[in-house]
mmCIF file of the N, C-alpha and C atoms, coordinates in Angstrom:
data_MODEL
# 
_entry.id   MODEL 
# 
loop_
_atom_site.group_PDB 
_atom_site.id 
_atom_site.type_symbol 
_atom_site.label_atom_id 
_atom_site.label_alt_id 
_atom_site.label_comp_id 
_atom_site.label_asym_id 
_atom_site.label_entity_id 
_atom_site.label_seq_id 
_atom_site.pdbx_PDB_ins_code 
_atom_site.Cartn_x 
_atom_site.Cartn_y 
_atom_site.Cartn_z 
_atom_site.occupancy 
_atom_site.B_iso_or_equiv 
_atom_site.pdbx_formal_charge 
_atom_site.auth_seq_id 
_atom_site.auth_comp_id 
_atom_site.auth_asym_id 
_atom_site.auth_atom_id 
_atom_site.pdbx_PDB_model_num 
ATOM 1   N N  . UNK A 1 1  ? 88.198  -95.316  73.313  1.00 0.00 ? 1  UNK A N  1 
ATOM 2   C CA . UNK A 1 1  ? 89.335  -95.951  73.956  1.00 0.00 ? 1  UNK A CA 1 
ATOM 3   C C  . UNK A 1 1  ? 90.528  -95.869  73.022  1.00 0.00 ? 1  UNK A C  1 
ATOM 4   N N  . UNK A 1 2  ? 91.662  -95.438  73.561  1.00 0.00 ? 2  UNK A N  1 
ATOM 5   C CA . UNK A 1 2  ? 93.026  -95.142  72.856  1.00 0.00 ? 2  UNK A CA 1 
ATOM 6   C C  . UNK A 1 2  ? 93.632  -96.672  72.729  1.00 0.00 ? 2  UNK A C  1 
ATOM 7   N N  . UNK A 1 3  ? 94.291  -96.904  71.298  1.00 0.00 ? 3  UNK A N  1 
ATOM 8   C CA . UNK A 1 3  ? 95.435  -98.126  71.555  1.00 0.00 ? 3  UNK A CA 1 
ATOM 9   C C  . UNK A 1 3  ? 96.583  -97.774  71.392  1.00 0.00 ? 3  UNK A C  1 
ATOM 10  N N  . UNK A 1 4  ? 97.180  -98.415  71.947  1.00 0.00 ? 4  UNK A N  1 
ATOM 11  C CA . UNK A 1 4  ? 98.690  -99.155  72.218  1.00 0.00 ? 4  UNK A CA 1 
ATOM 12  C C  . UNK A 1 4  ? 99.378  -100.570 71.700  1.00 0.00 ? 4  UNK A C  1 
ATOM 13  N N  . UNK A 1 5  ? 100.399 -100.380 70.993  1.00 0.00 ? 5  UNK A N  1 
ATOM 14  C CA . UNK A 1 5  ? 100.930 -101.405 70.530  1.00 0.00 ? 5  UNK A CA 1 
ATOM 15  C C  . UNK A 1 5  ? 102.351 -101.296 70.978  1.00 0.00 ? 5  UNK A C  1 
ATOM 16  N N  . UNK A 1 6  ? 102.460 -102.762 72.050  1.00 0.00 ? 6  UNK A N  1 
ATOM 17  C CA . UNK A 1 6  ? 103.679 -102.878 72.453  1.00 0.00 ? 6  UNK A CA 1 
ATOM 18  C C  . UNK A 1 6  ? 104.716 -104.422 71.841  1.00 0.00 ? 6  UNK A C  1 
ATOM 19  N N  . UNK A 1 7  ? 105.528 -104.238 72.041  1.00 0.00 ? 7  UNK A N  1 
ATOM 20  C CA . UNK A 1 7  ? 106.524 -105.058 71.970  1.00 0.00 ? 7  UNK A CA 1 
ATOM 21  C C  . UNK A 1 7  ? 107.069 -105.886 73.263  1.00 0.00 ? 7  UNK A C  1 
ATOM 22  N N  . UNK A 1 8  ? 106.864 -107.353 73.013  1.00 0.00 ? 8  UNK A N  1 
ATOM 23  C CA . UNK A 1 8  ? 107.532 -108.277 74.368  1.00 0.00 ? 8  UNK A CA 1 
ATOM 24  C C  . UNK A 1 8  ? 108.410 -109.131 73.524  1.00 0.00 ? 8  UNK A C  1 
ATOM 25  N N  . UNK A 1 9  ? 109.854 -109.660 74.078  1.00 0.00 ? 9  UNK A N  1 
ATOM 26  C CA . UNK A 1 9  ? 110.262 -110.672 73.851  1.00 0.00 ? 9  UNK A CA 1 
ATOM 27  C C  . UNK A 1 9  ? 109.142 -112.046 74.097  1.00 0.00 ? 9  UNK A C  1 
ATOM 28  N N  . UNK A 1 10 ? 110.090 -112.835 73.512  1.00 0.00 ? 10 UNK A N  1 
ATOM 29  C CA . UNK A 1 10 ? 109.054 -114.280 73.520  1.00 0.00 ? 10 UNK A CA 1 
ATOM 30  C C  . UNK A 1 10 ? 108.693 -114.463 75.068  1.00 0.00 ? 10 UNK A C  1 
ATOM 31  N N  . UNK A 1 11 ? 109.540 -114.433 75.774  1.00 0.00 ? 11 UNK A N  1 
ATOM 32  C CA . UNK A 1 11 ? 109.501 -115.263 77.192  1.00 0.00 ? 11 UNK A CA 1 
ATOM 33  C C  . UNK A 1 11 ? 108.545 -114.215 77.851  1.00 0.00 ? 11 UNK A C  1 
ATOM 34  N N  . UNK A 1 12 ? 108.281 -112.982 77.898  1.00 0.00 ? 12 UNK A N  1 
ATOM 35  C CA . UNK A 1 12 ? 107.301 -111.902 78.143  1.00 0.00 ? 12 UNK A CA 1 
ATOM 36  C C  . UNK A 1 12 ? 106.252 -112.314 77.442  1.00 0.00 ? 12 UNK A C  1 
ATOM 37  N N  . UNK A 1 13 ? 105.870 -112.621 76.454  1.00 0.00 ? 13 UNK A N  1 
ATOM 38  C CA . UNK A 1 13 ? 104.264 -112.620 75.497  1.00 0.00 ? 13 UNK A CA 1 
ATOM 39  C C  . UNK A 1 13 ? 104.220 -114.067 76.195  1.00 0.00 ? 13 UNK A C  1 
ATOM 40  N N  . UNK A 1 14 ? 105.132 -115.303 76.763  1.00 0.00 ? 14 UNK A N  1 
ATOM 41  C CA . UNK A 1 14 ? 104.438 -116.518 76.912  1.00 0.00 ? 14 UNK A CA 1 
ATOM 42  C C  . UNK A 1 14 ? 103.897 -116.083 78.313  1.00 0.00 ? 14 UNK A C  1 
ATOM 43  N N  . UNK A 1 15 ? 104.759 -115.269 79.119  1.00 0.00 ? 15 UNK A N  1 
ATOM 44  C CA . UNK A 1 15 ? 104.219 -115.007 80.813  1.00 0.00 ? 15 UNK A CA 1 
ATOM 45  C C  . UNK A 1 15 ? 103.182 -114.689 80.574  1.00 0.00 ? 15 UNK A C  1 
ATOM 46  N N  . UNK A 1 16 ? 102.748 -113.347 79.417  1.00 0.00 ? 16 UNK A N  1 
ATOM 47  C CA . UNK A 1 16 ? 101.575 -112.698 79.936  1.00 0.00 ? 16 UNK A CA 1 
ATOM 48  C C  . UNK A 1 16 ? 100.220 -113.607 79.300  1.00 0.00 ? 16 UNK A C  1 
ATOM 49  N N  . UNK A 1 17 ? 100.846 -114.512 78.791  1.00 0.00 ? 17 UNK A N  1 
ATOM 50  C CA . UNK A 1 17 ? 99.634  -115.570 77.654  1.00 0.00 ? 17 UNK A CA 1 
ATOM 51  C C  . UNK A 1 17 ? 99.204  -116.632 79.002  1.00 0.00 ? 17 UNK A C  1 
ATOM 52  N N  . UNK A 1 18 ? 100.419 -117.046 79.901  1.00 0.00 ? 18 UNK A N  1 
ATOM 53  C CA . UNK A 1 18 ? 99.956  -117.895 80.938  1.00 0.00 ? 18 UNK A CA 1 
ATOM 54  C C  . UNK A 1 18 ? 99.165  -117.298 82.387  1.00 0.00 ? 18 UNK A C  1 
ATOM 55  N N  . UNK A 1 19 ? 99.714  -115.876 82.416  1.00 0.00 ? 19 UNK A N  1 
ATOM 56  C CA . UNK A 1 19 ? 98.899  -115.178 83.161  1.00 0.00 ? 19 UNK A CA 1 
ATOM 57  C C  . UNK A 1 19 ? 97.617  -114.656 83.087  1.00 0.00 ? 19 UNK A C  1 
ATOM 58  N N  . UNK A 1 20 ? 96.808  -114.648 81.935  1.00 0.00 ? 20 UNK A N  1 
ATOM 59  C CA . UNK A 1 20 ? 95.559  -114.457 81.035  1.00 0.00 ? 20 UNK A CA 1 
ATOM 60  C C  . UNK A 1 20 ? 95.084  -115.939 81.219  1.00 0.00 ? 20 UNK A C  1 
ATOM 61  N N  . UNK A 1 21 ? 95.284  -116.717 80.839  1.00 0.00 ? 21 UNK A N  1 
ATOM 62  C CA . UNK A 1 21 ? 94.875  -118.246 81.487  1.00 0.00 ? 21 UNK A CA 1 
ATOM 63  C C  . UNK A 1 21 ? 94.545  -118.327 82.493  1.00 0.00 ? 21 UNK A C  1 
ATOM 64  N N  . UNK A 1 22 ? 95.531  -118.364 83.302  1.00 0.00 ? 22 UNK A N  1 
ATOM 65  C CA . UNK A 1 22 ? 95.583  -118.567 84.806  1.00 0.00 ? 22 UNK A CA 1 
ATOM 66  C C  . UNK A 1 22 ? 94.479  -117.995 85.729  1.00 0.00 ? 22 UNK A C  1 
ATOM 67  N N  . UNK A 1 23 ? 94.652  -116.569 84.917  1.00 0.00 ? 23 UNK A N  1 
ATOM 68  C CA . UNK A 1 23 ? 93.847  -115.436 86.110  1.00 0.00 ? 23 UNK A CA 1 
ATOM 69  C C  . UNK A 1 23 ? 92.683  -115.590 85.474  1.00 0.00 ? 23 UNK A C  1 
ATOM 70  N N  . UNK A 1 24 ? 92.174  -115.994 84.275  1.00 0.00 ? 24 UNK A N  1 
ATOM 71  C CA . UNK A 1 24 ? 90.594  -116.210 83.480  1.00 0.00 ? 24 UNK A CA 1 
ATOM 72  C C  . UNK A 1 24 ? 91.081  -114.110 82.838  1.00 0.00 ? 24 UNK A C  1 
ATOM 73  N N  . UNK A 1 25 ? 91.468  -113.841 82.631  1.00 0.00 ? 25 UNK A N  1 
ATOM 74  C CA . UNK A 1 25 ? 91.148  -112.939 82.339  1.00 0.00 ? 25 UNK A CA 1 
ATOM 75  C C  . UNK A 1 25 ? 90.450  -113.401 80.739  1.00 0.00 ? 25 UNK A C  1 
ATOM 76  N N  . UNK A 1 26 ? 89.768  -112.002 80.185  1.00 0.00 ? 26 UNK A N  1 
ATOM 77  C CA . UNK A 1 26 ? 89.215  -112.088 78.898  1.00 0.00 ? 26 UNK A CA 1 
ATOM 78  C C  . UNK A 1 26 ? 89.991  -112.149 78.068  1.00 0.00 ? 26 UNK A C  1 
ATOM 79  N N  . UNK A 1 27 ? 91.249  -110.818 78.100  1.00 0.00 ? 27 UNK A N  1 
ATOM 80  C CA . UNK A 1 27 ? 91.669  -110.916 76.990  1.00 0.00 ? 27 UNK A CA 1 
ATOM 81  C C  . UNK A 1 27 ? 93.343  -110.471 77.614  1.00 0.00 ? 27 UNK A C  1 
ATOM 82  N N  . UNK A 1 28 ? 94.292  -110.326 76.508  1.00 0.00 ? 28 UNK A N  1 
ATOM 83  C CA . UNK A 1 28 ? 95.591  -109.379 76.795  1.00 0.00 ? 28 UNK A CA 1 
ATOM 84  C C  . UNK A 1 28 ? 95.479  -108.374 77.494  1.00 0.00 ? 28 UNK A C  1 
ATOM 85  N N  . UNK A 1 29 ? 94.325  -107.587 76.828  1.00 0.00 ? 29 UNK A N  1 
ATOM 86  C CA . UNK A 1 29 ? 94.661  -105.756 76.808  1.00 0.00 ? 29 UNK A CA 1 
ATOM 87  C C  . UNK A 1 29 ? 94.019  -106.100 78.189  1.00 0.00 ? 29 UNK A C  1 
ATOM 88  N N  . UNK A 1 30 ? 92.926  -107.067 78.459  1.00 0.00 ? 30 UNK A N  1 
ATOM 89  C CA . UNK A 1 30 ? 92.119  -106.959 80.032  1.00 0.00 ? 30 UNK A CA 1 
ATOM 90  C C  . UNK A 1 30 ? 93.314  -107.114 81.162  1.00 0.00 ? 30 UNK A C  1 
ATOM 91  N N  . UNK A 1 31 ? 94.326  -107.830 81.016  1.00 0.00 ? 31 UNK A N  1 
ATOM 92  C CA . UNK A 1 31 ? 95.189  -107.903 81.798  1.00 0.00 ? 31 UNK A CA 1 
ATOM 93  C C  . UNK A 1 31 ? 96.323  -106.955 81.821  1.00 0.00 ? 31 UNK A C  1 
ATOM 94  N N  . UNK A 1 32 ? 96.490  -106.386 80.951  1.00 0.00 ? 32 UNK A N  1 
ATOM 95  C CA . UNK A 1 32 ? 97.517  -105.360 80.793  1.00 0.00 ? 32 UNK A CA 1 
ATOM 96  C C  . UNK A 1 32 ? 96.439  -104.309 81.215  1.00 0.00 ? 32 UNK A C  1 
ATOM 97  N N  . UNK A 1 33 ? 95.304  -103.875 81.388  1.00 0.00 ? 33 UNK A N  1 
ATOM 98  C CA . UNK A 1 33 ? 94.917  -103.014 82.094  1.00 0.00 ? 33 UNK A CA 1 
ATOM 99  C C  . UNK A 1 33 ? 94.971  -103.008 83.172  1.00 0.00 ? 33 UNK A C  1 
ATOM 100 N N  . UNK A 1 34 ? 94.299  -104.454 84.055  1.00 0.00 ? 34 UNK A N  1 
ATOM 101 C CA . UNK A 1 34 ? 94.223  -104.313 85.295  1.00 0.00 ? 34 UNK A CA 1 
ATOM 102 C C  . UNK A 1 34 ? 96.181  -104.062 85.961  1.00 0.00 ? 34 UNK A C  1 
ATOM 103 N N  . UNK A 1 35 ? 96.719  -105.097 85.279  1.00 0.00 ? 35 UNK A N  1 
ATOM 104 C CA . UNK A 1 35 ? 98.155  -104.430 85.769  1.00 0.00 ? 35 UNK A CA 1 
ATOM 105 C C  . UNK A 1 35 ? 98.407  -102.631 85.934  1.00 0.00 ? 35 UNK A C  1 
ATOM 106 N N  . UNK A 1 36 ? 97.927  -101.860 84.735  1.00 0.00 ? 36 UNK A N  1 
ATOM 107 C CA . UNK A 1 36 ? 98.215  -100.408 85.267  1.00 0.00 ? 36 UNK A CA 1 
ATOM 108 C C  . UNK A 1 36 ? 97.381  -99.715  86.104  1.00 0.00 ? 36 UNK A C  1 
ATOM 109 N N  . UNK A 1 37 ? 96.111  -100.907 86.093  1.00 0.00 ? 37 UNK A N  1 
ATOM 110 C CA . UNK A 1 37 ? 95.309  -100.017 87.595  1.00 0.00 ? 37 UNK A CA 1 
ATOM 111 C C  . UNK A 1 37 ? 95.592  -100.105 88.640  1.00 0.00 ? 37 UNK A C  1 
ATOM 112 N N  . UNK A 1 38 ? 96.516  -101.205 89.118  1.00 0.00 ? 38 UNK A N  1 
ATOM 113 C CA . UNK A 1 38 ? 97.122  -101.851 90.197  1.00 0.00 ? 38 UNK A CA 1 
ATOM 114 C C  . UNK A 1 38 ? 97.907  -100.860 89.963  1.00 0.00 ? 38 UNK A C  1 
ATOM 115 N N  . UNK A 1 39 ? 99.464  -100.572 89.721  1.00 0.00 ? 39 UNK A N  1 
ATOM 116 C CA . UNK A 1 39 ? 99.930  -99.789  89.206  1.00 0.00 ? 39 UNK A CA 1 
ATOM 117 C C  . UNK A 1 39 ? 99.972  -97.974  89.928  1.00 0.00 ? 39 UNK A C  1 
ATOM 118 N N  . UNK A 1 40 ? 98.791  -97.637  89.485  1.00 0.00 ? 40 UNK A N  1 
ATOM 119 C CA . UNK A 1 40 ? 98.283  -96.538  89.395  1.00 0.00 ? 40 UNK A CA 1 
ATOM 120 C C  . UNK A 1 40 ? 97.525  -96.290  90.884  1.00 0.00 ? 40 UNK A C  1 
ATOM 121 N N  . UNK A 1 41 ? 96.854  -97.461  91.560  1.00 0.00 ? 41 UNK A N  1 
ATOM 122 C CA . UNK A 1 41 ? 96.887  -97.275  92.803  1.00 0.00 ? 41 UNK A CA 1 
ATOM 123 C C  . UNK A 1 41 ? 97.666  -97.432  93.519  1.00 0.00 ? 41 UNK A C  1 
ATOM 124 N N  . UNK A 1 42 ? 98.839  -98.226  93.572  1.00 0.00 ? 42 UNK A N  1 
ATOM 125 C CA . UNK A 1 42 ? 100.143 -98.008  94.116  1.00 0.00 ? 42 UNK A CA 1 
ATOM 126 C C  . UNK A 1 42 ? 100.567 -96.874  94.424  1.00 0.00 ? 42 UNK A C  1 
ATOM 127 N N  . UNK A 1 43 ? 100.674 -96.293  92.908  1.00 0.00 ? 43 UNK A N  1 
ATOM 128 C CA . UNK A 1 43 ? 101.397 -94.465  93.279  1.00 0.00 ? 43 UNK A CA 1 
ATOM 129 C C  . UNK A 1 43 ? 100.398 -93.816  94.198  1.00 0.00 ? 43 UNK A C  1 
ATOM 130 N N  . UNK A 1 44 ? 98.648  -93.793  93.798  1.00 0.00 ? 44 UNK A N  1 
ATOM 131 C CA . UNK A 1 44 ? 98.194  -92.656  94.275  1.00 0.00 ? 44 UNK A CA 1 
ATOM 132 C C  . UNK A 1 44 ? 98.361  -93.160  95.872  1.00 0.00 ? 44 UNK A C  1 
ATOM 133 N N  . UNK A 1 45 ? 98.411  -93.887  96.041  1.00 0.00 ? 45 UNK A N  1 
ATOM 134 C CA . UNK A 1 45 ? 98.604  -95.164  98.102  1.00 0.00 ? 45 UNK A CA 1 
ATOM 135 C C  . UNK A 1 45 ? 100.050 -94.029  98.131  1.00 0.00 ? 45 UNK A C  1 
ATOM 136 N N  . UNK A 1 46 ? 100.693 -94.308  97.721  1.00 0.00 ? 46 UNK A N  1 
ATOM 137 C CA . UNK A 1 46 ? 102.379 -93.899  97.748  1.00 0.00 ? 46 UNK A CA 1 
ATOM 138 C C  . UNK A 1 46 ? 102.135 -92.548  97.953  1.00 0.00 ? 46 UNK A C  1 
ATOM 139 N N  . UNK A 1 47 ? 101.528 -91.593  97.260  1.00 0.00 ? 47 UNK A N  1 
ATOM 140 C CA . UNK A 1 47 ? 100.983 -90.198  97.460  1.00 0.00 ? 47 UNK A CA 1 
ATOM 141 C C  . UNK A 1 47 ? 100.415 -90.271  98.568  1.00 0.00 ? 47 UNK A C  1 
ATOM 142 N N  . UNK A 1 48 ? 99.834  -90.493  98.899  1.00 0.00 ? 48 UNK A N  1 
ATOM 143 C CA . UNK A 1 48 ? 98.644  -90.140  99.973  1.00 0.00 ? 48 UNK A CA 1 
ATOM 144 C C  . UNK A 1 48 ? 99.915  -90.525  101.787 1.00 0.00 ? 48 UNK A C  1 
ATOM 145 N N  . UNK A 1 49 ? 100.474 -91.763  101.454 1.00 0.00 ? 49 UNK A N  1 
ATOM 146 C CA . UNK A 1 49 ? 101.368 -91.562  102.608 1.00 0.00 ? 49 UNK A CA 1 
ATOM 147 C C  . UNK A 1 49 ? 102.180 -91.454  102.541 1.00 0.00 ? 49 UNK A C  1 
ATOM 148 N N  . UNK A 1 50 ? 102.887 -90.454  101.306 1.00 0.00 ? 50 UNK A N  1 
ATOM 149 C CA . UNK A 1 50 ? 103.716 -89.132  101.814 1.00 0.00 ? 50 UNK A CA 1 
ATOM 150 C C  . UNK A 1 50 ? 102.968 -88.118  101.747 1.00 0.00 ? 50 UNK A C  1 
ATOM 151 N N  . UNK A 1 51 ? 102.091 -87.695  101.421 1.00 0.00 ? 51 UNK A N  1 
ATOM 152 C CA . UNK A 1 51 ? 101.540 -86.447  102.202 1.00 0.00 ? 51 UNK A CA 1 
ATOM 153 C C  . UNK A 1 51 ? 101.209 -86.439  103.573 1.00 0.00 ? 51 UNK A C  1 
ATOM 154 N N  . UNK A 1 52 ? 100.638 -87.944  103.707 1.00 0.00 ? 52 UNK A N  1 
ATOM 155 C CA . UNK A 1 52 ? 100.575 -87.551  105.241 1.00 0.00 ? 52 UNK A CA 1 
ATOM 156 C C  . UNK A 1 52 ? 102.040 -88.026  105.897 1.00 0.00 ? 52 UNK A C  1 
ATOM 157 N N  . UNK A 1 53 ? 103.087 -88.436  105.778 1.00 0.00 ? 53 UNK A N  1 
ATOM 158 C CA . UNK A 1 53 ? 104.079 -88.317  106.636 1.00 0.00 ? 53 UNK A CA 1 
ATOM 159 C C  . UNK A 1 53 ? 104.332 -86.928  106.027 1.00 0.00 ? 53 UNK A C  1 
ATOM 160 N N  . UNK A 1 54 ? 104.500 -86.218  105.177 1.00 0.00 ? 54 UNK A N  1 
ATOM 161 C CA . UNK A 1 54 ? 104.892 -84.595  105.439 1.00 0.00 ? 54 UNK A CA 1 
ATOM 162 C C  . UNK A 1 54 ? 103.858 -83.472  105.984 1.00 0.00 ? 54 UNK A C  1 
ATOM 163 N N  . UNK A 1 55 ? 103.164 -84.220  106.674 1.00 0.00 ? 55 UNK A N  1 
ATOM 164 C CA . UNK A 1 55 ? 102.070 -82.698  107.062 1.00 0.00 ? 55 UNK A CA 1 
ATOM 165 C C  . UNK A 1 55 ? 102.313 -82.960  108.562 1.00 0.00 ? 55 UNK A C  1 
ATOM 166 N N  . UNK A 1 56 ? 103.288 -82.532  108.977 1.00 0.00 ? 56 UNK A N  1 
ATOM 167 C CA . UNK A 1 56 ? 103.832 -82.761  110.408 1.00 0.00 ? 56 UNK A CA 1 
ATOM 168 C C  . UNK A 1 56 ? 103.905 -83.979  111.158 1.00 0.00 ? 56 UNK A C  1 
ATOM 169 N N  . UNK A 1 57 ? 104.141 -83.774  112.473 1.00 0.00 ? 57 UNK A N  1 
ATOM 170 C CA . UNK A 1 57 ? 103.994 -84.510  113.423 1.00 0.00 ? 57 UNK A CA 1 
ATOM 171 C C  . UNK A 1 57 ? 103.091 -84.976  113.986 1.00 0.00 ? 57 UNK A C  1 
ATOM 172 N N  . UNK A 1 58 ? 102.765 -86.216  114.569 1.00 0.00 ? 58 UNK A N  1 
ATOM 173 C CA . UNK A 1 58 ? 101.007 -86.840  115.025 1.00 0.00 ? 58 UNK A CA 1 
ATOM 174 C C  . UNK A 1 58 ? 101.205 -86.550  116.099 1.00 0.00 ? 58 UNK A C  1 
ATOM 175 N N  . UNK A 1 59 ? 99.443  -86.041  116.305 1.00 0.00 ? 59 UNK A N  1 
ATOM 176 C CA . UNK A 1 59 ? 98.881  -86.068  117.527 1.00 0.00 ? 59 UNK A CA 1 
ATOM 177 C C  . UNK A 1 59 ? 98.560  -87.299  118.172 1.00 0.00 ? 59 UNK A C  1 
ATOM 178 N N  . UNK A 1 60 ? 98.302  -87.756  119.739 1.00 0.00 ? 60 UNK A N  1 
ATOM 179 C CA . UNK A 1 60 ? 97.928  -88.493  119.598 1.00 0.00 ? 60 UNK A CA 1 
ATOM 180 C C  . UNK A 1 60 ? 96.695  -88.299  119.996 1.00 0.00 ? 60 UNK A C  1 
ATOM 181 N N  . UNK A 1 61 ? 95.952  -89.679  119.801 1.00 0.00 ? 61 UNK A N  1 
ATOM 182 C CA . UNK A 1 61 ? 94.803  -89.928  119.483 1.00 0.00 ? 61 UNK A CA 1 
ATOM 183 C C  . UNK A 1 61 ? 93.851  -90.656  121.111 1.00 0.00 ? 61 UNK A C  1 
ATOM 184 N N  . UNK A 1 62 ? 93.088  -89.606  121.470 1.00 0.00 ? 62 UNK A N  1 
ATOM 185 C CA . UNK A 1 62 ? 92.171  -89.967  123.304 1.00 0.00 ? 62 UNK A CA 1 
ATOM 186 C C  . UNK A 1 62 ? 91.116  -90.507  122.678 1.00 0.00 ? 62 UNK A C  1 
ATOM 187 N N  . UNK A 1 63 ? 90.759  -90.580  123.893 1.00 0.00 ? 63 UNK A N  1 
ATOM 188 C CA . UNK A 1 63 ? 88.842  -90.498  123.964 1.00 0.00 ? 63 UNK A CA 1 
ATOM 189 C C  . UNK A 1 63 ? 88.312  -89.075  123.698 1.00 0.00 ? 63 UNK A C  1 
ATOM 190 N N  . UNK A 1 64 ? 88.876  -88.226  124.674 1.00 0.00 ? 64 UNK A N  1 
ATOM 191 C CA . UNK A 1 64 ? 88.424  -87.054  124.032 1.00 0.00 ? 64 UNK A CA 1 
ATOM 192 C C  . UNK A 1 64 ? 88.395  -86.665  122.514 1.00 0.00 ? 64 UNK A C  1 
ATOM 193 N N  . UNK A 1 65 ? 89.950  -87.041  121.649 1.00 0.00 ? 65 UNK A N  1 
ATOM 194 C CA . UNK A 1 65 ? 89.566  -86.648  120.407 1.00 0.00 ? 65 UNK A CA 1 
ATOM 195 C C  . UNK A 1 65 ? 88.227  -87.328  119.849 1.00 0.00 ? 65 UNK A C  1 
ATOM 196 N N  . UNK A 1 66 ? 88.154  -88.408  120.025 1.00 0.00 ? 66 UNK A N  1 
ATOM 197 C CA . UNK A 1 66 ? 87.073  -89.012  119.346 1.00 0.00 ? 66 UNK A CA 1 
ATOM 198 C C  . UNK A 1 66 ? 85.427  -88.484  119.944 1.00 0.00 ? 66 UNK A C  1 
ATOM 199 N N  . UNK A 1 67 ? 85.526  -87.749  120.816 1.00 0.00 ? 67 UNK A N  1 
ATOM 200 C CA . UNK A 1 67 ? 84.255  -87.168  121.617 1.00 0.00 ? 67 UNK A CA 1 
ATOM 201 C C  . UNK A 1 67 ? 84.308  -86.116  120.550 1.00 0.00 ? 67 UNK A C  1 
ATOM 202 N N  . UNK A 1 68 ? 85.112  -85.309  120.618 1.00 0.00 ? 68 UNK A N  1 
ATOM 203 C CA . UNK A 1 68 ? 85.227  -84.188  119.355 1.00 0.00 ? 68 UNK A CA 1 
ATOM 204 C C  . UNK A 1 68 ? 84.783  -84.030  118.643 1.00 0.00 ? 68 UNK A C  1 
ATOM 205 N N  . UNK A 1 69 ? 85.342  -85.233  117.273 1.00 0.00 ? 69 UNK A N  1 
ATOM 206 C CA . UNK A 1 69 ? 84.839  -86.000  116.207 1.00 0.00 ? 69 UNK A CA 1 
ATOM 207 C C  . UNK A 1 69 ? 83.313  -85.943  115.901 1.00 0.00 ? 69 UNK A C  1 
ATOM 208 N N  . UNK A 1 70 ? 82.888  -86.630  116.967 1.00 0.00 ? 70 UNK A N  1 
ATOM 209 C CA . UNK A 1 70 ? 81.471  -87.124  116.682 1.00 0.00 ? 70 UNK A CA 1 
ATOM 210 C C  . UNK A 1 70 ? 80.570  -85.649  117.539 1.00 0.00 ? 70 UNK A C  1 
ATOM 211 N N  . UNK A 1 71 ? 80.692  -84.597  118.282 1.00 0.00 ? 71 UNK A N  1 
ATOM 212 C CA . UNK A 1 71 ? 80.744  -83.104  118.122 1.00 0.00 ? 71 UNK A CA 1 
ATOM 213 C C  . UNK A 1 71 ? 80.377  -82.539  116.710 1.00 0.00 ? 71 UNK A C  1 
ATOM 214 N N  . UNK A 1 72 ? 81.303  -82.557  116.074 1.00 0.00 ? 72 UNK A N  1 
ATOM 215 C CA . UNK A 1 72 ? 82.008  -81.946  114.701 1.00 0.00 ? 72 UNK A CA 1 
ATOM 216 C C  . UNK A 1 72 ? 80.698  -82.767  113.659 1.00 0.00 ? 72 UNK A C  1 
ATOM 217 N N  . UNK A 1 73 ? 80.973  -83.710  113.992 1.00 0.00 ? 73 UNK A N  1 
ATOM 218 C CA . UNK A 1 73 ? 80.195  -84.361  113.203 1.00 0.00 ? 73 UNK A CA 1 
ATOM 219 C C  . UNK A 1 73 ? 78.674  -84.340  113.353 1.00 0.00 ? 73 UNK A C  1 
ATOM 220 N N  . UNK A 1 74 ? 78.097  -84.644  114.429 1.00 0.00 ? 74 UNK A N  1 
ATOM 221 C CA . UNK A 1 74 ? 76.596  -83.789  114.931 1.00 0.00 ? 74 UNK A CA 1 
ATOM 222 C C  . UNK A 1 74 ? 76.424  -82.610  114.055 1.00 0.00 ? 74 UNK A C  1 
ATOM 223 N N  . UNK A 1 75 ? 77.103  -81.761  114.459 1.00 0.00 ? 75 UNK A N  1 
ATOM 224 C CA . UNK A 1 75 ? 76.868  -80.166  114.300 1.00 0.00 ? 75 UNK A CA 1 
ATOM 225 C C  . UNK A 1 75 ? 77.003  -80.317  112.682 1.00 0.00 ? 75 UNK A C  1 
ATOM 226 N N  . UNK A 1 76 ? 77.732  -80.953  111.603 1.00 0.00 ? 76 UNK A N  1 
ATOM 227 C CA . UNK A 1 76 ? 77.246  -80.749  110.386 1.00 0.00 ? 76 UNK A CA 1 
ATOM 228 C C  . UNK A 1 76 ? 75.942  -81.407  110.059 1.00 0.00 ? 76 UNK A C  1 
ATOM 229 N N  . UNK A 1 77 ? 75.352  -82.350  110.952 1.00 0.00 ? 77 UNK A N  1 
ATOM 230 C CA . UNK A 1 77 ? 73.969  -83.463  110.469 1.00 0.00 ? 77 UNK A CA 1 
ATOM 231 C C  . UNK A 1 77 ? 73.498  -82.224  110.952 1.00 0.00 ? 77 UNK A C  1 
ATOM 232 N N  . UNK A 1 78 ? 73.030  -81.484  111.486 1.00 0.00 ? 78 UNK A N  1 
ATOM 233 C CA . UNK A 1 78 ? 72.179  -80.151  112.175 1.00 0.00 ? 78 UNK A CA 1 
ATOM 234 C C  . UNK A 1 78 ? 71.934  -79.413  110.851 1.00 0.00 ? 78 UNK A C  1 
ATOM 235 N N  . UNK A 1 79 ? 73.278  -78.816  110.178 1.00 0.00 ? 79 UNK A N  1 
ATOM 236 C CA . UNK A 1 79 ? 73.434  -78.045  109.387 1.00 0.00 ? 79 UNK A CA 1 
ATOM 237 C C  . UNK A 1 79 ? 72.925  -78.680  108.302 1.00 0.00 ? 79 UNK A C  1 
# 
């Protein structure tokens, strides 16, 4: 595991000292992690719907598509 040594003003090191309390976390670094995993799923969420608003226009969605689906889906349990 890599470290990091950051710098907070006072009023930052007391937030993140009452937020480590608060939330039970274990330690600093436990909370300053989960913050960049939160973080980090944000963007990849943020990725994922803009790719799908740029991969065209929606279809919409029948009964038939969903008959399809489960078609498609049979035929790979076969395979």
């Amino acid at each position: 595991m890599a470290t990091m040594n950051i710098s907070l003003t006072d009023d930052l090191k007391a937030f993140v000292d009452q937020q480590v309390a608060e939330h039970a976390y274990a330690s600093t670094s436990e909370y300053l992690r989960d913050l960049i995993r939160k973080q980090r799923d944000i963007e990849k969420l943020r990725g994922l719907l803009l790719e799908g608003f740029n991969s065209g226009p929606a279809e919409p969605v029948t009964p038939e598509t969903f008959k399809q689906m489960r078609e498609e889906l049979r035929e790979r349990v076969r395979k």
